[in-house]
SERO-4910 file (N, C-alpha, C, O; in steps of 0.05 Angstrom, whole numbers):
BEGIN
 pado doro    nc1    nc2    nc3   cac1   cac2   cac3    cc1    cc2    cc3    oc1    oc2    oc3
  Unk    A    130    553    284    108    536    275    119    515    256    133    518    236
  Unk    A    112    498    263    119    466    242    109    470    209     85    472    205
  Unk    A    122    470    192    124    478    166    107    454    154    121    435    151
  Unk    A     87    452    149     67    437    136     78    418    107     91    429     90
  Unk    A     71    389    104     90    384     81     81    384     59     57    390     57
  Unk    A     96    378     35     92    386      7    105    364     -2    124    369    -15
  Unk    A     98    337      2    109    313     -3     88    293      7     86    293     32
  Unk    A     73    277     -7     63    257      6     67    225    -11     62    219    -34
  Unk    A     75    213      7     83    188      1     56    162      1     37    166     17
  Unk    A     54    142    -12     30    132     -6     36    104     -6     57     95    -16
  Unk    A     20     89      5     22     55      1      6     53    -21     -6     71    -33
  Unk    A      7     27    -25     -4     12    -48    -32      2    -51    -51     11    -62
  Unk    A    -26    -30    -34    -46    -46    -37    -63    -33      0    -59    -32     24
  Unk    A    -78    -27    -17   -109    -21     -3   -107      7      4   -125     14     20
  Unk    A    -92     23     -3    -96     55      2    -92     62    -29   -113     74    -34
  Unk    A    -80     61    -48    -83     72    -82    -97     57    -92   -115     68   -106
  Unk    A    -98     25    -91   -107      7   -112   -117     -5    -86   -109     -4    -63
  Unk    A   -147    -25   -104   -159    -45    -87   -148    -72   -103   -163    -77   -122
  Unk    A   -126    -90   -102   -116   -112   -114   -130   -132    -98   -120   -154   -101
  Unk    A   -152   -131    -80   -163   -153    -63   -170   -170    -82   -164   -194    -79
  Unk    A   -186   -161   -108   -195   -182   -129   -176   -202   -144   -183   -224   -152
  Unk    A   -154   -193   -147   -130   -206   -162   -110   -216   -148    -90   -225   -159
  Unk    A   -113   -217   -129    -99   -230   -106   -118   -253    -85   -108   -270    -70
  Unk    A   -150   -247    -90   -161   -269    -84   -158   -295   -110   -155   -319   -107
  Unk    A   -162   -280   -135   -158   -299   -156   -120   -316   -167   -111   -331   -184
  Unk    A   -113   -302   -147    -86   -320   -149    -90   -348   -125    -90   -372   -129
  Unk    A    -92   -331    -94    -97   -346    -70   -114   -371    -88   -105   -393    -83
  Unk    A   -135   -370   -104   -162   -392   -112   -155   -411   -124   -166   -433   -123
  Unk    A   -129   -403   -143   -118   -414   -165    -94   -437   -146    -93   -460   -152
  Unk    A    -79   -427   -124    -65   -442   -118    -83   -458    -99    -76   -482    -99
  Unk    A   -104   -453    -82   -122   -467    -70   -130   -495    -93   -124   -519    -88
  Unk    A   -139   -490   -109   -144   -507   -140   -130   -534   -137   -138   -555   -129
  Unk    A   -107   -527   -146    -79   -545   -149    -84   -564   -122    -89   -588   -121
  Unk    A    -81   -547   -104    -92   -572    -67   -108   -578    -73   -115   -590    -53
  Unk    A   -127   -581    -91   -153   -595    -90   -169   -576    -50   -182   -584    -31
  Unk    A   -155   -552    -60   -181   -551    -39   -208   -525    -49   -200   -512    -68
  Unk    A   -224   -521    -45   -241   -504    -61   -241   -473    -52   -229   -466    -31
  Unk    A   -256   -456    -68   -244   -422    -69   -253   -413    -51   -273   -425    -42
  Unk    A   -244   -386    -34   -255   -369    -24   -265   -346    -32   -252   -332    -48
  Unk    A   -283   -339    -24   -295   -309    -27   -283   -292    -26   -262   -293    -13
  Unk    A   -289   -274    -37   -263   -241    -24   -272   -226    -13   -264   -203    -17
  Unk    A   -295   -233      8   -299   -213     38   -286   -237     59   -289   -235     83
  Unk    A   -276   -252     51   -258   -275     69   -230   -268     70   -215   -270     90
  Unk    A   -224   -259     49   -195   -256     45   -183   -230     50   -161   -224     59
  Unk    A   -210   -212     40   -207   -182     36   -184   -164     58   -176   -143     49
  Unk    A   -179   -168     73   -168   -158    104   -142   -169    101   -125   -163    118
  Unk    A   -130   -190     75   -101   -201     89    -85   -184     58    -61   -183     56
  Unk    A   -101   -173     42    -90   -159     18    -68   -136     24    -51   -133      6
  Unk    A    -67   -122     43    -50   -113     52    -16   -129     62      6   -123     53
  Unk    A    -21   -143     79      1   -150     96      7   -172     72      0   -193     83
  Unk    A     13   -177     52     28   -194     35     16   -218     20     -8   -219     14
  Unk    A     32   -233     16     22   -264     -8     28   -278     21     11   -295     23
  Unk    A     43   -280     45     45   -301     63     14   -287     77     -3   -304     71
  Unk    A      6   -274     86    -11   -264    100    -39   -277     81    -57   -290     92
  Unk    A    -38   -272     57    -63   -286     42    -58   -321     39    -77   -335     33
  Unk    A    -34   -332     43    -36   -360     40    -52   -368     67    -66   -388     69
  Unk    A    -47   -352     84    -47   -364    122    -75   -359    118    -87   -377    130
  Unk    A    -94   -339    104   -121   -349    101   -134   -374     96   -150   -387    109
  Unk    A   -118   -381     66   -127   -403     46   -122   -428     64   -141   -444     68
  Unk    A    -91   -432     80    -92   -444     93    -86   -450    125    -65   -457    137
  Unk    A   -107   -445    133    -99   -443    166    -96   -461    183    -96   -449    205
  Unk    A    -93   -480    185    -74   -492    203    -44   -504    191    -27   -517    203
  Unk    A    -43   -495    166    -11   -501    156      8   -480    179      0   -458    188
  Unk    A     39   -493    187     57   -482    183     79   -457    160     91   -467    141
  Unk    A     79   -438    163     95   -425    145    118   -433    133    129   -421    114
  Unk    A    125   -448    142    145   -466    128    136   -479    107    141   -472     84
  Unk    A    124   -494    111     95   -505     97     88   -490     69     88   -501     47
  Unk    A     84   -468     74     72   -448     51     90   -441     31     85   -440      7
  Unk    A    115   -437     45    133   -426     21    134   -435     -2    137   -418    -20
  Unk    A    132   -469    -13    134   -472    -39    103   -463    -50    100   -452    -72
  Unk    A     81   -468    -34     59   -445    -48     61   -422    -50     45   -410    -65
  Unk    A     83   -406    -36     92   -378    -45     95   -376    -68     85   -355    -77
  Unk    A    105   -388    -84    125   -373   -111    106   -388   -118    110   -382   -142
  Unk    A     83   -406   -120     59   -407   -140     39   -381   -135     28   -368   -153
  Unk    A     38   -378   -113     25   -355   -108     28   -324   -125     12   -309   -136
  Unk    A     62   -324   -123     66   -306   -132     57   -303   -168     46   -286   -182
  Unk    A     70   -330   -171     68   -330   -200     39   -329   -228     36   -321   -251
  Unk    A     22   -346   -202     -6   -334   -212     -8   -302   -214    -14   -290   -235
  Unk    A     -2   -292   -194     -8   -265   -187      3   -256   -211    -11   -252   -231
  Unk    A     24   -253   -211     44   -238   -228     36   -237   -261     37   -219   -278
  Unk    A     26   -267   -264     11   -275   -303    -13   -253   -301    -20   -240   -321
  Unk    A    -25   -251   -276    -56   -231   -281    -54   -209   -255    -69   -212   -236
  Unk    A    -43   -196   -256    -41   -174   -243    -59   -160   -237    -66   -156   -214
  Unk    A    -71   -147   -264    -82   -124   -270   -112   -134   -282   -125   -120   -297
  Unk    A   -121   -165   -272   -146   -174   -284   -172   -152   -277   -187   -140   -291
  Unk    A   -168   -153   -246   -192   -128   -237   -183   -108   -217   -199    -91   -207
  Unk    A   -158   -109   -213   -153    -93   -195   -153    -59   -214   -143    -52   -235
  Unk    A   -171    -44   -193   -171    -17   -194   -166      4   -171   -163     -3   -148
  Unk    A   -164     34   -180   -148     50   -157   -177     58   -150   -196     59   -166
  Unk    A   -176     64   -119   -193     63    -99   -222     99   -113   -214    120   -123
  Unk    A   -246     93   -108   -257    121   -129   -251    136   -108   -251    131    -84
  Unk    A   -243    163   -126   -229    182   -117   -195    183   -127   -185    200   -141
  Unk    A   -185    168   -119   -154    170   -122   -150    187   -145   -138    207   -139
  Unk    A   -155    185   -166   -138    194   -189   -148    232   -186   -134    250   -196
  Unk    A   -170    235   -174   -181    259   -173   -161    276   -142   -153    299   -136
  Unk    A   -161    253   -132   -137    269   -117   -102    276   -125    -86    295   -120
  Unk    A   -101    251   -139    -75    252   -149    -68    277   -163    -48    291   -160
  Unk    A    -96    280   -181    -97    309   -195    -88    343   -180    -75    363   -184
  Unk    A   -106    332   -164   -108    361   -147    -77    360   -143    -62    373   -157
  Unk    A    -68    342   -122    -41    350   -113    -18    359   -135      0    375   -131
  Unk    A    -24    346   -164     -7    359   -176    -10    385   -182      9    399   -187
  Unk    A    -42    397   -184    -48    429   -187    -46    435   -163    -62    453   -156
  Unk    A    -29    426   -145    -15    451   -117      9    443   -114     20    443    -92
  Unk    A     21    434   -139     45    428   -127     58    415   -108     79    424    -99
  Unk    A     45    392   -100     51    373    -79     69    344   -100     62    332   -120
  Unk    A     87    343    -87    108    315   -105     88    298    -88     78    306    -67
  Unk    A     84    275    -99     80    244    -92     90    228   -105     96    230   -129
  Unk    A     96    202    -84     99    174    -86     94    155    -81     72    156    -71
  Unk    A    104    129    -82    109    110    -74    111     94    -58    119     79    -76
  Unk    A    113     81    -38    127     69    -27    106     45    -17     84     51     -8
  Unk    A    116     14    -20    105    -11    -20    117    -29    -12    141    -24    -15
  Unk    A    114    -48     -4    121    -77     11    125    -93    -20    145   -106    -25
  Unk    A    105    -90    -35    104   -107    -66    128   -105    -78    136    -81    -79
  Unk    A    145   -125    -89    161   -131   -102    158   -114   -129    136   -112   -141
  Unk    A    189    -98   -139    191    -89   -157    184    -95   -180    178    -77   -196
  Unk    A    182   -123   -189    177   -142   -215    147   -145   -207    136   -153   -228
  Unk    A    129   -143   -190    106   -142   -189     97   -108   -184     77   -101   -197
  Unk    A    105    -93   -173     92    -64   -172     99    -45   -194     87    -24   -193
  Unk    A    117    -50   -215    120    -29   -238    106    -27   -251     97     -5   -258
  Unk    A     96    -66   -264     78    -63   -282     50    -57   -275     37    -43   -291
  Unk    A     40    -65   -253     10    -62   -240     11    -28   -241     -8    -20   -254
  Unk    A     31     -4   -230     34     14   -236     25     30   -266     10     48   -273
  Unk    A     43     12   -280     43     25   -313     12     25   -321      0     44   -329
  Unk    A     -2     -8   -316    -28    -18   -323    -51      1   -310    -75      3   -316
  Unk    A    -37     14   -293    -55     26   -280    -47     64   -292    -61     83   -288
  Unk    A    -29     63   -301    -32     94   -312     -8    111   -291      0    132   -301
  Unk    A      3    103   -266     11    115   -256     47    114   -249     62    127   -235
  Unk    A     51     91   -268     85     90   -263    103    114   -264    123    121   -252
  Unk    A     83    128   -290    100    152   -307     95    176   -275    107    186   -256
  Unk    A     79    175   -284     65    205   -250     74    196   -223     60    205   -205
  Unk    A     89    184   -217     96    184   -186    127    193   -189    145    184   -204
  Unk    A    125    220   -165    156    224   -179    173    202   -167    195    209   -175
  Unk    A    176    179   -151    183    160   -131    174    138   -133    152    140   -144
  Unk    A    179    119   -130    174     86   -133    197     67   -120    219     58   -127
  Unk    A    180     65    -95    199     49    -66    182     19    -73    158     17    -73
  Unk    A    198     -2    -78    181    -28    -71    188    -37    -56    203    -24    -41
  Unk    A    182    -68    -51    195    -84    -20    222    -91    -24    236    -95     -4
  Unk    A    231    -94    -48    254   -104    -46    286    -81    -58    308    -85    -70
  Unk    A    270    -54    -46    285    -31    -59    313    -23    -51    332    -15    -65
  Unk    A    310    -30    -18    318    -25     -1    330    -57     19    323    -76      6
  Unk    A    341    -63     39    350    -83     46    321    -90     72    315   -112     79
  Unk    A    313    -73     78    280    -66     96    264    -77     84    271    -87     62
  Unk    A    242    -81     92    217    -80     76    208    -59    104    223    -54    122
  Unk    A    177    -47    102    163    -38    121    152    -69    142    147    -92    137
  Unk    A    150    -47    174    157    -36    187    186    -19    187    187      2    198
  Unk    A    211    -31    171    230    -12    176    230      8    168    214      7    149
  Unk    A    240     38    170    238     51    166    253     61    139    249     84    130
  Unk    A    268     44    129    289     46    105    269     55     72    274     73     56
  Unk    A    253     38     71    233     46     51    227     76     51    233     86     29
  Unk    A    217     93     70    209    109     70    233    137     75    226    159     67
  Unk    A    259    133     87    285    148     72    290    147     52    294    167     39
  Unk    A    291    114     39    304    120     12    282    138    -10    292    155    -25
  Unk    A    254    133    -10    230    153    -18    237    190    -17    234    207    -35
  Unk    A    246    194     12    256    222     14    283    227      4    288    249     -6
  Unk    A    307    200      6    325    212    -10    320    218    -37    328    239    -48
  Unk    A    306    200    -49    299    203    -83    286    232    -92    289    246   -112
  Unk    A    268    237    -65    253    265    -73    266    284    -68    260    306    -78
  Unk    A    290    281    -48    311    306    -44    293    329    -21    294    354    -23
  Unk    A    278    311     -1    272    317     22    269    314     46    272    290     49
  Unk    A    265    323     67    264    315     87    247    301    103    232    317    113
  Unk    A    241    275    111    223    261    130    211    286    141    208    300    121
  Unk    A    202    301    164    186    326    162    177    332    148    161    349    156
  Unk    A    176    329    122    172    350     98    153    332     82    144    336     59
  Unk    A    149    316     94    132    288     79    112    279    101    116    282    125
  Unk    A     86    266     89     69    252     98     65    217     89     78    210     69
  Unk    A     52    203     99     57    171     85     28    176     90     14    189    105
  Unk    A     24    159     70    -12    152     73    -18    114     70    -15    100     50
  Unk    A    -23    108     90    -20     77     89    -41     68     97    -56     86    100
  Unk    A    -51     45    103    -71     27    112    -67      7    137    -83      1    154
  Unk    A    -42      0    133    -41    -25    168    -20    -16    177     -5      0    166
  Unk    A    -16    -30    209      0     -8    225     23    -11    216     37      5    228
  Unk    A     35    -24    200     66    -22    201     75      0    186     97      9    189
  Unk    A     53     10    163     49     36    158     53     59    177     68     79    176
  Unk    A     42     55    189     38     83    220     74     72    224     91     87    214
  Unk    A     84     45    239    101     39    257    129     56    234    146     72    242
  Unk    A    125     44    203    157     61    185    142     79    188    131     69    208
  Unk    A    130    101    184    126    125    185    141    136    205    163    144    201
  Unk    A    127    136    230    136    140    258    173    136    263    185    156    270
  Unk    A    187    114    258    209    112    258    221    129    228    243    139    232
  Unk    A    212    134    206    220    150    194    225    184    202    243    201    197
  Unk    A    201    185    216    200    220    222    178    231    212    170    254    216
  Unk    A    167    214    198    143    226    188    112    227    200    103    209    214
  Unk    A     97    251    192     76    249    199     50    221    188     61    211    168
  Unk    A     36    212    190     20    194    171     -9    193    180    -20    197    202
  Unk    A    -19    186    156    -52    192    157    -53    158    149    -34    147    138
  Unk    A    -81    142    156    -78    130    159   -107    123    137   -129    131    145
  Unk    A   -105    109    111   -140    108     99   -155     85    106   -151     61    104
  Unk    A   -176     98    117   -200     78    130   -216     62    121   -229     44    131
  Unk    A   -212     74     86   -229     70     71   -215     27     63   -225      5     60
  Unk    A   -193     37     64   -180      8     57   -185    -22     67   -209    -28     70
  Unk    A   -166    -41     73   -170    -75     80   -176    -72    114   -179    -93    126
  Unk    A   -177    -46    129   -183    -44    154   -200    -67    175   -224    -62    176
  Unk    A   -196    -78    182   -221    -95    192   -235    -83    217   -235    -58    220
  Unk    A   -245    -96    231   -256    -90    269   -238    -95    282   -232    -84    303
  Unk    A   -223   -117    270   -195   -125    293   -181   -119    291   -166   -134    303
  Unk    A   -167   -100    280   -139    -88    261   -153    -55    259   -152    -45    237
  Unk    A   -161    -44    275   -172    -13    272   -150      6    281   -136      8    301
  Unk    A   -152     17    260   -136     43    263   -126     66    284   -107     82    289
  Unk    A   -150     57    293   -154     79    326   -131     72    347   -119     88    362
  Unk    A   -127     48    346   -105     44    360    -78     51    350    -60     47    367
  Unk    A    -72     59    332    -49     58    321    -33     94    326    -10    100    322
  Unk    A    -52    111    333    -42    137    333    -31    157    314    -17    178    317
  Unk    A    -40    147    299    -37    167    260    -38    194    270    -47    200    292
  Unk    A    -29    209    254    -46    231    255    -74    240    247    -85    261    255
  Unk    A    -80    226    235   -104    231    221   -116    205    204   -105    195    184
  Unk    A   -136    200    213   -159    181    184   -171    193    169   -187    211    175
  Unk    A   -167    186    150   -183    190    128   -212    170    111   -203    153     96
  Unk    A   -237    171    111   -255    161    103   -250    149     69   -254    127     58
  Unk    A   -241    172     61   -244    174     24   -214    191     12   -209    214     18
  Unk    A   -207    183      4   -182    190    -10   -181    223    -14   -158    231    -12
  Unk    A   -195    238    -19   -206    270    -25   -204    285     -1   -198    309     -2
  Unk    A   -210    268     27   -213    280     59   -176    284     66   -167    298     84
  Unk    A   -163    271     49   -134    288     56   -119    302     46    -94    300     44
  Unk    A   -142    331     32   -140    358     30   -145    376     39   -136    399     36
  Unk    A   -165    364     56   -180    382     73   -161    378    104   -166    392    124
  Unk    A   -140    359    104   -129    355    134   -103    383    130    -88    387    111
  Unk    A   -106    396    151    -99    414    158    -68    418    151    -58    438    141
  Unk    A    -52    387    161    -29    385    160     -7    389    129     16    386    122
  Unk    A    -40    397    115    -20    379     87    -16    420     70    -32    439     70
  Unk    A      6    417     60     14    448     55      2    448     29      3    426     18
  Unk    A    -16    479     10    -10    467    -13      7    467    -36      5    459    -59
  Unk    A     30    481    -18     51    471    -42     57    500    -61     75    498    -78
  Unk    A     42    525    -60     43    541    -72     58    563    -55     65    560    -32
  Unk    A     63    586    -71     85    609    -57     64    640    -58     73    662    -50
***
């Protein structure tokens, strides 16, 4: 029988933390500067996941990406002065975070977000110190889809891909998982849209609410 794991790994933006607010208020800020005017954040809400190029290609869509890059590093840089303006972890999270540590389950890390941007949003948020692991995008020579993020996560924890779950939001989540070895649950609750659904992606499992991946069968609790 397949040994159930006692490791779960997690993404960031839109499965721990909802940063859609602070990342629409960076996207608004460099919109500003173009003299062009703000967007909403049920407009933007869906590109919070896949990166700062994925939220410029909102703000501006018929630019070239070429195009964007010197609004990148404004992008970033807004971001980076207000991080932590409203972004909060998803309700539930911290009540799960809890539990897994009363069964003895290690958790981590692992993110596409730049180290100089995910430590501090971490700390601000209470959780730098409690993750035994902290993979960002630039940890590794990968970012996700590759699967490098999510070894170097198990080398740090001193386990085995099997022995671990990823809990992510868009498919490239599912795609490094999968090329890692790992099983992955996939949260629904996150930047998910109608056109980007999960169902296609073949997780093992969705989850509604952060709490519903205790109850998934696969997850060990960690006790003897």
């Amino acid at each position: 029988m397949k040994r159930a794991p006692t490791y779960v790994l997690f993404d960031l933006d839109g499965t721990l933390a909802d940063t859609a607010p602070d990342l629409q208020h960076a996207l608004n800020q460099v919109l500003a500067e173009q003299g062009q005017p703000p967007l909403p954040l049920e407009q933007v809400r869906s590109a919070a996941s896949h990166g700062a190029l994925a939220m410029l290609r909102v703000g501006f869509p018929h630019a070239q990406d070429e195009s964007l890059r010197p609004l990148l590093v404004r992008f970033i840089d807004h971001y980076r002065a207000d991080l932590a303006r409203q972004t909060t972890l998803f309700p539930g999270t911290l009540r799960l975070l809890a539990e897994l540590e009363s069964r003895g389950i290690v958790w981590g890390i692992v993110t596409n977000k730049l180290a100089d941007l995910t430590e501090p949003l971490l700390h601000a948020l209470g959780l730098l110190r409690r993750a035994a692991c902290v993979v960002s995008g630039d940890t590794t020579p990968h970012a996700k889809p590759h699967p490098a993020p999510l070894l170097r996560a198990c080398e740090l924890l001193g386990c085995k891909p099997a022995d671990a779950i990823y809990v992510g939001d868009s498919s490239k989540d599912v795609e490094a998982a999968r090329r890692a070895g790992m099983r992955v649950v996939v949260a629904g609750y996150g930047y998910i849209d109608g056109a980007d659904t999960a169902r296609q992606w073949a997780a093992d499992q969705i989850i509604g609410e952060p709490m519903e991946l205790l109850a998934w069968e696969g997850l060990d609790t960690g006790r003897n």
